[in-house]
NUKE-506048 format. One record per atom (N, C-alpha, C, O): x, y, z. Coordinates in steps of 0.001 Angstrom, whole numbers, padded with zeros to 6 digits, always signed. Layout:
N
XYZ...
REM end
This chain:
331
+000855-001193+000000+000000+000000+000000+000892+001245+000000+001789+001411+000827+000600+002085-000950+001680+002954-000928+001395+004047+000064+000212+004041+000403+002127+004991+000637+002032+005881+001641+000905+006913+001786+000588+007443+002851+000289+007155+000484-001200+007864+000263-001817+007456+000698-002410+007903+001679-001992+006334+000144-003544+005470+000656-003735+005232+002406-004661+005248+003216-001916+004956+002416-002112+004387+004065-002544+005669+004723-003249+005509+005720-002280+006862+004387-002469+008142+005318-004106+008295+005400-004760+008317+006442-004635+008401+004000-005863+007799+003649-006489+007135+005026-007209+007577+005921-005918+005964+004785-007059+004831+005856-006593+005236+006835-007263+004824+007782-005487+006059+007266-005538+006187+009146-006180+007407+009100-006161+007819+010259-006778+008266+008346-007449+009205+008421-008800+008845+008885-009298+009091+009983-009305+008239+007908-010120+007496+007694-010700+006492+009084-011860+006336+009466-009632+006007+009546-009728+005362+011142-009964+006340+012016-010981+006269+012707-009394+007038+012103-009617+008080+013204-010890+008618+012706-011759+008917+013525-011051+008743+011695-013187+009481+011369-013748+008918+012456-014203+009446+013471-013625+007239+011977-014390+006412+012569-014289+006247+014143-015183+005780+014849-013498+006542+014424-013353+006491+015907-013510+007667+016877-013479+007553+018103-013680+008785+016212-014308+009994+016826-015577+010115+016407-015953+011232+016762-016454+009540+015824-017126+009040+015605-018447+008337+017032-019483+008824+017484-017822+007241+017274-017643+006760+018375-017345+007058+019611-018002+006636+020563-016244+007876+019729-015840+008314+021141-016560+009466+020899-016610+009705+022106-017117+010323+020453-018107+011589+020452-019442+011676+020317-020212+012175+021137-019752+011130+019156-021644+011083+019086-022447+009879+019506-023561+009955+020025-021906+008945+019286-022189+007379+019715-022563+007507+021904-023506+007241+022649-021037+008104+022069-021303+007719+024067-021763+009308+023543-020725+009965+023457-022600+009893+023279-022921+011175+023958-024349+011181+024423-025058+011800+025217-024469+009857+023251-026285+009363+023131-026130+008630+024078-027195+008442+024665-025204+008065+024556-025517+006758+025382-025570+007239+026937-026112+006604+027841-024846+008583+027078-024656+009021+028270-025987+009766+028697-026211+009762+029908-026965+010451+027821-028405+010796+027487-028847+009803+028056-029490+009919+029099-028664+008943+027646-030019+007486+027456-029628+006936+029382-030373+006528+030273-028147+007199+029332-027939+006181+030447-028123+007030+032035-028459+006414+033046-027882+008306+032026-028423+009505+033113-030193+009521+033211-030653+009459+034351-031033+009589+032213-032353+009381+032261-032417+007904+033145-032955+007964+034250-031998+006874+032782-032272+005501+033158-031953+005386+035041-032668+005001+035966-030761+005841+034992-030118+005693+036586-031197+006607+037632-031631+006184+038703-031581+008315+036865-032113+009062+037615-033618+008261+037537-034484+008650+038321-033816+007573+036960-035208+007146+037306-035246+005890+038088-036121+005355+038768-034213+005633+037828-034084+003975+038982-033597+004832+040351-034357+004425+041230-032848+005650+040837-032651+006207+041993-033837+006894+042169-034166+006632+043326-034771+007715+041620-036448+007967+042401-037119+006938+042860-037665+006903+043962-037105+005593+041608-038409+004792+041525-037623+003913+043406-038459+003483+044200-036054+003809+043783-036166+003003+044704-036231+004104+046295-036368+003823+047485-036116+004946+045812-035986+005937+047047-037127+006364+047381-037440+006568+048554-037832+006536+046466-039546+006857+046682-040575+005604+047354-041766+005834+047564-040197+004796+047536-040645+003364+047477-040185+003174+049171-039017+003368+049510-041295+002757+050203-040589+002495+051777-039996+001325+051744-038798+001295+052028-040657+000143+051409-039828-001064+051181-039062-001409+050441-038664-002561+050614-038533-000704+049391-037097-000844+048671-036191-000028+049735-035108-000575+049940-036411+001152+050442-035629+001947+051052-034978+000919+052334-033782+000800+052600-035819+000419+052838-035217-000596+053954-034567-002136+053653-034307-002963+054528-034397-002288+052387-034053-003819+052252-032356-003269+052016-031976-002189+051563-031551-004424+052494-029788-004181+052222-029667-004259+050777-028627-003761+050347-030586-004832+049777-030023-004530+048298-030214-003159+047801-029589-002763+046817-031381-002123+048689-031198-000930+047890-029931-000226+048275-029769+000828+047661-028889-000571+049226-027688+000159+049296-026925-000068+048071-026601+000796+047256-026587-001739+048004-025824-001721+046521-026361-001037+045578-025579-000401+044871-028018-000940+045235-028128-000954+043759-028595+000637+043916-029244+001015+042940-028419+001526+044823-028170+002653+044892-026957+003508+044870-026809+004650+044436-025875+002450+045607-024458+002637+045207-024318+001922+043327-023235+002143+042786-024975+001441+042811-024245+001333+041697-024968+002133+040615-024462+002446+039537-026042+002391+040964-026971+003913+039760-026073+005069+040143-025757+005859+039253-025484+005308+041780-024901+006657+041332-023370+006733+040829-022913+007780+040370-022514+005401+040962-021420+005296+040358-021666+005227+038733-020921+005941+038061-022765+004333+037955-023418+004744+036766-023181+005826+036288-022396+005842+035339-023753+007084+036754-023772+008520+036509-022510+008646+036913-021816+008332+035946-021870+008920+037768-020113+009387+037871-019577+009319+036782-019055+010173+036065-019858+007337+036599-018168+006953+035728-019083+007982+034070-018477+008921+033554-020573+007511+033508-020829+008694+032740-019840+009826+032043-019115+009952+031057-020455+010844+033637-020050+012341+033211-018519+012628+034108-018149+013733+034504-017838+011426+034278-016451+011402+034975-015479+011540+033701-014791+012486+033316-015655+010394+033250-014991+009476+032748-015055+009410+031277-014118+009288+030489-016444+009519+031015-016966+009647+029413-017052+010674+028617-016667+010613+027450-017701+012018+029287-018382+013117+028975-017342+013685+028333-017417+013801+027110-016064+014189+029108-015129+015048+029001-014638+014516+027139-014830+015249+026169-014123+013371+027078-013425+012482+026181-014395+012705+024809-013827+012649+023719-016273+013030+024869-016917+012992+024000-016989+014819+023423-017383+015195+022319-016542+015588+024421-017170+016840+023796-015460+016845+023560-015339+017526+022542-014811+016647+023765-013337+016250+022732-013667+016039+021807-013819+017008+021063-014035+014432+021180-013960+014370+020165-014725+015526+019249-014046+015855+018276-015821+016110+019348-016993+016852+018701-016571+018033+018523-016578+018515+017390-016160+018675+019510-015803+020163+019439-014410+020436+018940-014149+021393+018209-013118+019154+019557-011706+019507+019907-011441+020270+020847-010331+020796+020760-012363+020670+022185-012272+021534+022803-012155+020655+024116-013157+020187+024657-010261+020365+024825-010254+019596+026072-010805+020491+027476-010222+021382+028094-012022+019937+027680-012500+020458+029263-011700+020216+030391-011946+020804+031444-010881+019514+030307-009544+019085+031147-008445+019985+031603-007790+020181+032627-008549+020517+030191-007064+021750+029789-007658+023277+030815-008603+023963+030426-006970+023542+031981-007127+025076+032477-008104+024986+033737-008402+026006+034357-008715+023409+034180-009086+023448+035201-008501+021983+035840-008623+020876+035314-007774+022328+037233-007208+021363+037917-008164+020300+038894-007926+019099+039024-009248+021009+039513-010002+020504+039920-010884+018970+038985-011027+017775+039242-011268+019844+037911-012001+018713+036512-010959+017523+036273-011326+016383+035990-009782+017859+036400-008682+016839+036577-008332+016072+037178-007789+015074+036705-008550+016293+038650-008369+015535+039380-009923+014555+039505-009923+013326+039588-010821+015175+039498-012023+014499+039582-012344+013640+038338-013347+012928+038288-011398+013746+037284-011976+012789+036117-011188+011714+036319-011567+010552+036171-010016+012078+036679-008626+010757+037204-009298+009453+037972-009648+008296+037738-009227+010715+039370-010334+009615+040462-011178+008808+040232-011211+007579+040285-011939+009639+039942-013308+009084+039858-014266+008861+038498-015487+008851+038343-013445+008735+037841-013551+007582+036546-013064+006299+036686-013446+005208+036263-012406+006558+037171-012409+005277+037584-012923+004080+038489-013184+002904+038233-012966+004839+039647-013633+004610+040941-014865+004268+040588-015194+003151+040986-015757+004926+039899-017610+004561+039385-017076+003531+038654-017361+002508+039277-016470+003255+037690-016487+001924+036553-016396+000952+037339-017098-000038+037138-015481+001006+038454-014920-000624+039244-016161-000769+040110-016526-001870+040524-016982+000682+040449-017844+000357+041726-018934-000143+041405-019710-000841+042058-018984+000295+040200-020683-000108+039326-020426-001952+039386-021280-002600+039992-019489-002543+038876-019369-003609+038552-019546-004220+040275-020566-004795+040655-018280-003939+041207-018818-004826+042364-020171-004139+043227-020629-004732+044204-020459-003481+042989-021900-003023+043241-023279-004258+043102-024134-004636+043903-022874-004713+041277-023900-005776+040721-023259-006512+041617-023533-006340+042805-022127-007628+041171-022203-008307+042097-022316-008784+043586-022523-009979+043798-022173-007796+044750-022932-007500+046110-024009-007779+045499-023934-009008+045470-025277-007420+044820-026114-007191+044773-026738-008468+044839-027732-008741+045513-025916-009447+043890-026473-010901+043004-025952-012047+044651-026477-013144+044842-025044-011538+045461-024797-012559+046522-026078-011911+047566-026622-012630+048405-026346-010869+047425-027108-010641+048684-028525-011110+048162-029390-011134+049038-029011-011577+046590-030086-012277+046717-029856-013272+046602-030866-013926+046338-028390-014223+046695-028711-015710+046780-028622-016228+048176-028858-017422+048361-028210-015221+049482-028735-014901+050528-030120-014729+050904-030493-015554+051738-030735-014137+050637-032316-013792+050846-033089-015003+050586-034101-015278+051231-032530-015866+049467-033736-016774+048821-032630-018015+049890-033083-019155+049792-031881-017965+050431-031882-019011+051239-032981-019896+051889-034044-019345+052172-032785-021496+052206-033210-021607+053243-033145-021902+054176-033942-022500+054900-031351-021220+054457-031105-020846+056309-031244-019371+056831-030763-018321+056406-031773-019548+057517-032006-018520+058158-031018-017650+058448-031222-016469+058167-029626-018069+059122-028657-017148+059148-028178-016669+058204-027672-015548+058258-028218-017521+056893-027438-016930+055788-028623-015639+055220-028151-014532+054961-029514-015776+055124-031088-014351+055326-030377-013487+055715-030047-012482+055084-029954-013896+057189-030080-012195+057679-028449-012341+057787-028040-011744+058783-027657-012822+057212-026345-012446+056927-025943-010648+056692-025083-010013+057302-026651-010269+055875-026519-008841+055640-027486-008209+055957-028542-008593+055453-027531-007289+056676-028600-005938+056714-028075-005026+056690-026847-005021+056773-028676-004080+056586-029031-002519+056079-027804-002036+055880-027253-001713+054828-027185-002003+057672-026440-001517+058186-025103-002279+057585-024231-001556+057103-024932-003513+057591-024015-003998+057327-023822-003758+055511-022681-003484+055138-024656-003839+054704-024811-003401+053881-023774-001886+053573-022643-001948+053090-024558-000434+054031-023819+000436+054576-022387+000289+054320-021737+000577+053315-021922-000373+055772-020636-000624+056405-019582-001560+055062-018352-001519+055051-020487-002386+053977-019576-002641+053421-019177-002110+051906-018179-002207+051192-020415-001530+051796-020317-000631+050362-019159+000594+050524-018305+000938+049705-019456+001162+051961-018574+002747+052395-016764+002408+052423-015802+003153+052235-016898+000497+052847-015308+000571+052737-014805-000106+051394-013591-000056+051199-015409-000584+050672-015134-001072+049473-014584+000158+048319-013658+000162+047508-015990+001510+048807-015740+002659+048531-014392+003039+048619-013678+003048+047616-013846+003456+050103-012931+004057+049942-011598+003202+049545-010791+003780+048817-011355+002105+049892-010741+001170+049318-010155+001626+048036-008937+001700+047875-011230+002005+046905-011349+001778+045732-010377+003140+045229-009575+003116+044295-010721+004456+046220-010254+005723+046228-008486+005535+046686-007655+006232+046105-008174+004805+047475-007204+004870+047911-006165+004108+046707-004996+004394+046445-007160+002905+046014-006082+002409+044812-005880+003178+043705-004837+003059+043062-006780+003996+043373-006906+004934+042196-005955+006311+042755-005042+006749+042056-006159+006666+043544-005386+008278+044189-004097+008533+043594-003625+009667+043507-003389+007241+043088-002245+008206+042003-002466+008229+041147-001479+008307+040416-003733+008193+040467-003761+009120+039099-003920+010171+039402-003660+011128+038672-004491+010269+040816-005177+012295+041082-003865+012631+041215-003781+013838+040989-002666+012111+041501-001503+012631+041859-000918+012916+040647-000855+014071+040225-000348+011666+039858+000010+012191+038473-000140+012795+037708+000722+013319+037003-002196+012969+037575-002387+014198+036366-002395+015304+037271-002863+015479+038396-001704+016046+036414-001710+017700+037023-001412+018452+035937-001288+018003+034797-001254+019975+036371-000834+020830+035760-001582+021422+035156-002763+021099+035278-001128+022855+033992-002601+023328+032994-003425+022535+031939-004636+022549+031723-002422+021842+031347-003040+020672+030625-003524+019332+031133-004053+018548+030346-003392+019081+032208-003750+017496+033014-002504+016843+032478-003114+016333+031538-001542+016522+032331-000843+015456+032113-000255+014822+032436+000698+015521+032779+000128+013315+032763+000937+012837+033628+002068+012144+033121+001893+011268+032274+003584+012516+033668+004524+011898+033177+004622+010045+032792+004537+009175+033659+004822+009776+031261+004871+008394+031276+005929+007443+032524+005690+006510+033290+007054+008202+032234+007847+007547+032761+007692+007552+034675+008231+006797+035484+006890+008536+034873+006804+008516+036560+005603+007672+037005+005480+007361+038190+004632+007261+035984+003716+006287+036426+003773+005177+035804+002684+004678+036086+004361+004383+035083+005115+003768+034495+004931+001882+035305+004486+000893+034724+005348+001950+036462+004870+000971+036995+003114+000716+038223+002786-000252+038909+002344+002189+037976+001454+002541+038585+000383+001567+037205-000492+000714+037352+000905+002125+036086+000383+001882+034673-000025+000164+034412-001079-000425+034171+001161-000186+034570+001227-001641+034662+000520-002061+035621+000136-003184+035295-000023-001689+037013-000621-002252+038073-002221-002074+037480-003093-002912+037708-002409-001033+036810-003757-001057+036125-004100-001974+035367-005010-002638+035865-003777-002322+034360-003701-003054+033055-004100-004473+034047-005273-004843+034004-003171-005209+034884-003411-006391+035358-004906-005948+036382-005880-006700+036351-004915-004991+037027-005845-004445+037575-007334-004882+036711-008286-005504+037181-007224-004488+035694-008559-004575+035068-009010-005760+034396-010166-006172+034490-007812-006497+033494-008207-007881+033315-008393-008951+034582-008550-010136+034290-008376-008485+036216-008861-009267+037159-010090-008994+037508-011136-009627+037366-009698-007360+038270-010625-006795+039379-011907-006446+038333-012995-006821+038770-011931-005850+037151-012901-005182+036444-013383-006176+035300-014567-006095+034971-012814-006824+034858-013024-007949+034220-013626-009435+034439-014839-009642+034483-012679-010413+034568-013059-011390+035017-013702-011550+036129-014831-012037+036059-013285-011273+037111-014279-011821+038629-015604-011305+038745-016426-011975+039368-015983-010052+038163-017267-009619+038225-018256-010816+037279-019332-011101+037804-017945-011467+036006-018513-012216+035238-018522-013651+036311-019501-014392+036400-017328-013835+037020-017359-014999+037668-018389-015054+038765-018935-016064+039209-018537-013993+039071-019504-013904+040700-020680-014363+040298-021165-015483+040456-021495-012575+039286-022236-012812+039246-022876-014238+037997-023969-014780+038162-022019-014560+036960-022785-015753+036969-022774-017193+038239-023771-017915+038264-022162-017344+038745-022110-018258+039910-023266-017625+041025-024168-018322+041489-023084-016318+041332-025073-016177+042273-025766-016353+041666-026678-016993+042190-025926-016097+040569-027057-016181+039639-027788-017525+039395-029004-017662+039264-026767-018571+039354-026967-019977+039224-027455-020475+040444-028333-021328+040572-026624-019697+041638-027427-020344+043298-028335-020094+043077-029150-020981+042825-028772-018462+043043-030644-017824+043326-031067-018577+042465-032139-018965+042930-030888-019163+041252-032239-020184+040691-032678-021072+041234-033782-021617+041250-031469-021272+041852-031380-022875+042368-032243-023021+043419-032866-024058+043646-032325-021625+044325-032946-021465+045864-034035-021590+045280-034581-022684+045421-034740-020542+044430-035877-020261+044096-036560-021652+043583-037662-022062+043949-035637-022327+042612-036272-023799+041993-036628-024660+042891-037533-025419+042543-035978-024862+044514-036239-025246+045539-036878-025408+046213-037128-026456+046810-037447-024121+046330-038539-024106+047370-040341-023908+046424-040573-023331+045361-040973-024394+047042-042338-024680+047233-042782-023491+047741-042381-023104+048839-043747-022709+046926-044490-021151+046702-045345-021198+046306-045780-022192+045725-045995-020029+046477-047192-019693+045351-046581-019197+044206-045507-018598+044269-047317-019445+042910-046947-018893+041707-045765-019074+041260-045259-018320+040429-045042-020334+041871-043949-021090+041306-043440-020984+040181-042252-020665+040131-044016-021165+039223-043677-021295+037795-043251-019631+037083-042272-019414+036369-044441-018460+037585-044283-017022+037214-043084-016587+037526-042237-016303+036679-042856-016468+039243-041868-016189+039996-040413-016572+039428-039409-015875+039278-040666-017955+039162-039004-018598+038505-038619-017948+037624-037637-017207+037576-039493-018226+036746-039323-017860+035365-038796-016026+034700-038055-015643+033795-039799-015209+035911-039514-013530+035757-038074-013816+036424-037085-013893+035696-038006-013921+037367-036304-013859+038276-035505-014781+037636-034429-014695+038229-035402-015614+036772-034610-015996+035915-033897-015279+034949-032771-014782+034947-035150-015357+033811-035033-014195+033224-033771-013064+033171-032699-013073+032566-034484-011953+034212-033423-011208+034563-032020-011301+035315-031101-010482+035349-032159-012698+035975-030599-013106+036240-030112-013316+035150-028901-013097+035120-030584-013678+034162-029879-014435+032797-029688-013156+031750-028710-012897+031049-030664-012605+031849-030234-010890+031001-029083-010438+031873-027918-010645+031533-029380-009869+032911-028231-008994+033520-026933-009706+033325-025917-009067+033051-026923-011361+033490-025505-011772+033576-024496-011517+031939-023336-011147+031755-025898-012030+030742-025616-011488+029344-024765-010226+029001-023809-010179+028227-025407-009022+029872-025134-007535+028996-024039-007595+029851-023214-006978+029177-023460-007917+030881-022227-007921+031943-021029-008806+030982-019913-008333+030767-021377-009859+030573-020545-010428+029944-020197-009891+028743-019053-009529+028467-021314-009812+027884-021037-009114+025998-020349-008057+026283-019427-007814+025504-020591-006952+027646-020336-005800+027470-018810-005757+027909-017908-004990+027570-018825-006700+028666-017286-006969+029010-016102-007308+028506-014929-006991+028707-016850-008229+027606-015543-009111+026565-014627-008764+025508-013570-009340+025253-015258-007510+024759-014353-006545+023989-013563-006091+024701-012545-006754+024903-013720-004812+025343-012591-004628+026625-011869-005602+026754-010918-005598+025971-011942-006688+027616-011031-007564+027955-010275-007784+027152-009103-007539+027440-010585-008350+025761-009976-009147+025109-008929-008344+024764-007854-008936+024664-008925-006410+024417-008335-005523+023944-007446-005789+025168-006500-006564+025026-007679-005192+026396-006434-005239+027078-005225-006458+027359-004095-006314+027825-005965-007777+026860-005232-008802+027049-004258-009294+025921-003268-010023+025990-004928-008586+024728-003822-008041+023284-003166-007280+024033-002170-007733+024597-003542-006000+024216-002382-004774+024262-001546-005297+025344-000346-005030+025288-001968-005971+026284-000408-006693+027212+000377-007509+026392+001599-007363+026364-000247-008426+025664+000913-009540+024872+001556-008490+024219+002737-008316+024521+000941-007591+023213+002273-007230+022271+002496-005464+022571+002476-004621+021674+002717-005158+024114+002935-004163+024185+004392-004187+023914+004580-002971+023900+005326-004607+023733+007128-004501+023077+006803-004484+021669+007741-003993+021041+005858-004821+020944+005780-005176+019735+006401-003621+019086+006368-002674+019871+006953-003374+017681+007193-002671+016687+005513-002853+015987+005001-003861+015499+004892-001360+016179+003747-001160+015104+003860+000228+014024+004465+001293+014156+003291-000124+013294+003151+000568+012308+002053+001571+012826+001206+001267+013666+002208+003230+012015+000772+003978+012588-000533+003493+011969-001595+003603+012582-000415+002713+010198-001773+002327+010524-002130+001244+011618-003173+001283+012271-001140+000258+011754-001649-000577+013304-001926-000265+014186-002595-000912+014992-001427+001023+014348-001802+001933+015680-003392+002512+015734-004289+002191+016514-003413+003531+014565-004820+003782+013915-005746+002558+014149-006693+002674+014927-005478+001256+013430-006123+000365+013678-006677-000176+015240-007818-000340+015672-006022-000270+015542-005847-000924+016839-006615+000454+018542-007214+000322+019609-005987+001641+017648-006820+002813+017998-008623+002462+018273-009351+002536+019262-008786+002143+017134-010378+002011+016723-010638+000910+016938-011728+000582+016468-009950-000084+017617-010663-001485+018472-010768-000817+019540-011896-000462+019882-009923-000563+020132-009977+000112+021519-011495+001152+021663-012338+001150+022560-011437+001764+020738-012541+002735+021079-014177+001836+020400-015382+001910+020641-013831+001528+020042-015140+000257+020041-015349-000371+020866-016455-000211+021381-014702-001112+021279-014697-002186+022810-015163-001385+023578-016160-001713+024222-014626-000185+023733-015341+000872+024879-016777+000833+024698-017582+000514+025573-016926+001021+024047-019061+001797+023703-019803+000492+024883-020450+000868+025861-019499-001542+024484-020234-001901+024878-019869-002274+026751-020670-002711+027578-018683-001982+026918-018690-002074+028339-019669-000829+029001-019929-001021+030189-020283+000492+028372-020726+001412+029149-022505+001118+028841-023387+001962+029003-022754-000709+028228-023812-000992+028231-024321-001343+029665-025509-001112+029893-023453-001942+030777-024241-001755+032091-025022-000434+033153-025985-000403+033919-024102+000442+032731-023726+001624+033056-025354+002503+032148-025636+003583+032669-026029+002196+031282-026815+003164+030963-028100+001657+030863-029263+001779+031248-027637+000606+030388-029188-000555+030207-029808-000857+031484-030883-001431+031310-029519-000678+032689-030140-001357+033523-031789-000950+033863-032780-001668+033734-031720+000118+034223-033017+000527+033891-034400-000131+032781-035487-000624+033080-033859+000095+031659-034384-000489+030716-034589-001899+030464-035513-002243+029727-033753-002828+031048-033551-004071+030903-034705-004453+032066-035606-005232+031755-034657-004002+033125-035626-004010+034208-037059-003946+033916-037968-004700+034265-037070-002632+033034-038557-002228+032522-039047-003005+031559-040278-003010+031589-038480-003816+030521-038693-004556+029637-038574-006268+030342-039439-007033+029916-037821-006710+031105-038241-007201+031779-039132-008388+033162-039441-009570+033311-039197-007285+033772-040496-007239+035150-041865-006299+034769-042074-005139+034413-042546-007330+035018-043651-006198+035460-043612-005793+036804-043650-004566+036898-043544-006451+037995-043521-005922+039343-042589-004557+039027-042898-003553+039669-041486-004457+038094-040180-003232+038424-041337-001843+037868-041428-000651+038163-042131-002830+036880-042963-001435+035819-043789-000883+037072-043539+000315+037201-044782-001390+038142-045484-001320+038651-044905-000345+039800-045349+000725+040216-044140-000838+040046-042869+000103+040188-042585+001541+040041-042879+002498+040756-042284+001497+039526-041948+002766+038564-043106+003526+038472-043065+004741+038665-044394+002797+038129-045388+003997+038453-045780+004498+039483-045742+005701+039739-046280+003464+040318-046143+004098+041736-045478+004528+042373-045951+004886+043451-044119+004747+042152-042814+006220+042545-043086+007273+042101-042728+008253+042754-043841+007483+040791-044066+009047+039876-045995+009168+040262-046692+010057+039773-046438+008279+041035-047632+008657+041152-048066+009318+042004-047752+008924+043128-048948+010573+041948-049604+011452+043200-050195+011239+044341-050377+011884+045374-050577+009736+043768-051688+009200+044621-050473+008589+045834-049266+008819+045761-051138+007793+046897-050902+006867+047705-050042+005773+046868-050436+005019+045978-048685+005926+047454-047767+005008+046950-047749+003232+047994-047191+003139+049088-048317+002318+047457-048614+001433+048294-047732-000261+047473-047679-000869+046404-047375-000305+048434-046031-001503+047758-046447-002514+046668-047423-003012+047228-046376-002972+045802-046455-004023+044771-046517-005220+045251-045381-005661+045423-047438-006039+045582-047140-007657+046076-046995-008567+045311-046762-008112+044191-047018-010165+045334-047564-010712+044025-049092-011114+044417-049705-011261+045474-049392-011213+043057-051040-012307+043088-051626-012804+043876-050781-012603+044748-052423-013341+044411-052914-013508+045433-053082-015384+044691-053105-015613+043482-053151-016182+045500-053390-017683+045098-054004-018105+046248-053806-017613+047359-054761-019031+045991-055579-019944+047051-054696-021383+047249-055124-022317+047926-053590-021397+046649-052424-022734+047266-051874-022101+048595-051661-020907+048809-051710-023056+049352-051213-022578+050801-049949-022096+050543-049443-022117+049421-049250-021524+051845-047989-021174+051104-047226-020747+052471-047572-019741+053090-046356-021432+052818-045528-020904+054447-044913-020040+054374-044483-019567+053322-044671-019513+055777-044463-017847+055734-043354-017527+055383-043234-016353+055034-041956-018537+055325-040902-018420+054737-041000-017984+053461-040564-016928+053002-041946-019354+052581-041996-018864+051275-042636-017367+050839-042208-016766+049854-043543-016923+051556-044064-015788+051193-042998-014502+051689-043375-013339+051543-042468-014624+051922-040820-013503+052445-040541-013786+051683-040777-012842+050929-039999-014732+050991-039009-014371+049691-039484-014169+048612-038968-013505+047713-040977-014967+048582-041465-014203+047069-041569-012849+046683-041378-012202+045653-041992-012594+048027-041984-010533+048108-040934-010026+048214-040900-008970+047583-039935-010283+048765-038488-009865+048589-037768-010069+047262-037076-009116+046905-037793-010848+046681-037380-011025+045207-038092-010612+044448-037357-010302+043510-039212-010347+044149-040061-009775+043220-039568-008246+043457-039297-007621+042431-039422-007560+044732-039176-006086+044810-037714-005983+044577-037364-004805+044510-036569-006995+044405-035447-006822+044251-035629-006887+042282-034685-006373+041682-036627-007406+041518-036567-006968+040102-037109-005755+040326-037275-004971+039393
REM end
């Protein structure tokens, strides 16, 4: 290919990839702020979502949602669109995109999974493992996971600085490398490992026990274990796979269209990991009906009065009726 053409197609690559990193997440960050702000009313408005230990996680992970968003995403999209870095001339925006872009991406992910052990807890049928977590403990373990998370990330707030944000290669250099393995574990794999492994218990509890409306119940809470574990995985696996290239042949000799190229995997892989981060909402609403029922009665004027299930004339022990209502309000 002679040197025209190649300038050509890395031109041409980069279209495509600002493209992507600009109008593509700008819609998605739209779509995915509407979704979170309505899942943080529909569970805060609601008395019995407010008191169960899963609305801590899945309140800690709608507002890390929105962070990693307008942390992490936003800045990078009115880049591509305008060329205008929001980064460049404010130190503060710098340090807060470092942090805490990061911090929401890792928290959103162990957020779900807390979420998926604390209902294969609930649908137990021991009792201690039930009340293994509450509210409080809940709380107590989201706040240190939290800062945890702040304390591993805090040298990027250190490194980027200055009028432009920039951080020396060579002074973070082995900070860099702790990321990279960082994410094909902590952000990658184990989140897919958890939550499909709760996911497989809670069926299992639920397939277990003897209820009313057996067959409905399974089948809706299936369902959405089996969606949520889907968009966690698809959305995951580009990413991964990119960073687990760019470790093998980071010594490699590339060419700039390989670079270009390889540019525009990278920024592709991105779009579907920020599918947890804006679908959940939607995936919920499409669905549960209990989540829809939901949702209206949070935006309704009237008397907001909790969602149960169906009423059946099969007997049904009081164990089983706790968890049917507890899992139905956890879709």
């Amino acid at each position: 290919m002679s040197s025209v053409l190649t300038n050509n197609e890395i031109i041409r690559l980069q279209s495509v990839a600002k493209i992507f990193d600009g109008y593509v997440i700008l819609v998605l960050i739209i779509i995915g702020t509407i979704g979170n702000l309505l899942n943080i009313v529909a569970f805060l408005r609601n008395k019995t979502l407010r008191q169960m230990s899963n609305c801590v996680f899945m309140i800690m992970f709608f507002v890390s949602n929105l962070t990693s968003l307008w942390t992490s995403r936003f800045q990078r999209s009115m880049l591509a669109i305008t060329g205008v870095d929001l980064l460049v001339g404010s130190i503060f925006y710098c340090k807060v995109r470092w942090l805490f872009g990061r911090w929401s991406f890792n928290m959103s992910f162990t957020c779900i999974c807390l979420s998926s052990i604390d209902r294969f807890l609930y649908t137990s049928r021991n009792e201690r493992y039930r009340r293994l977590i509450t509210f409080e403990r809940a709380v107590i373990i989201t706040t240190m996971i939290s800062i945890a998370y702040i304390i591993i990330f805090m040298p990027d707030a250190i490194y980027y600085s200055g009028h432009r944000c920039m951080a020396s290669s060579s002074d973070r250099v082995i900070y860099q490398q702790f990321i990279v393995y960082f994410n094909l574990t902590m952000t990658n794999s184990i989140p897919q490992i958890t939550l499909g492994l709760f996911s497989m218990l809670t069926w299992y509890n639920l397939w277990s026990i003897r209820r009313e409306q057996h067959n409905r119940l399974r089948q809706e809470v299936t369902r959405m274990m089996l969606v949520e574990y889907t968009v966690i995985f698809i959305s995951s696996l580009p990413n991964f796979v990119y960073n687990l290239y760019a470790q093998i042949t980071q010594s490699r000799m590339k060419s700039d269209l390989q670079i270009a190229q390889e540019n525009l995997w990278k920024t592709v892989s991105v779009v579907p990991s920020f599918l947890l981060n804006i679908g959940t909402f939607y995936i919920y609403i499409i669905m549960s009906s209990a989540y829809r029922r939901n949702v209206r009665a949070a935006f309704s004027y009237g008397k907001r009065n909790q969602v149960t299930p169906h009423r059946s004339n099969l007997p049904i022990t009081r164990f089983a009726r706790q968890v049917a209502i507890k899992v139905i309000w956890r879709q």
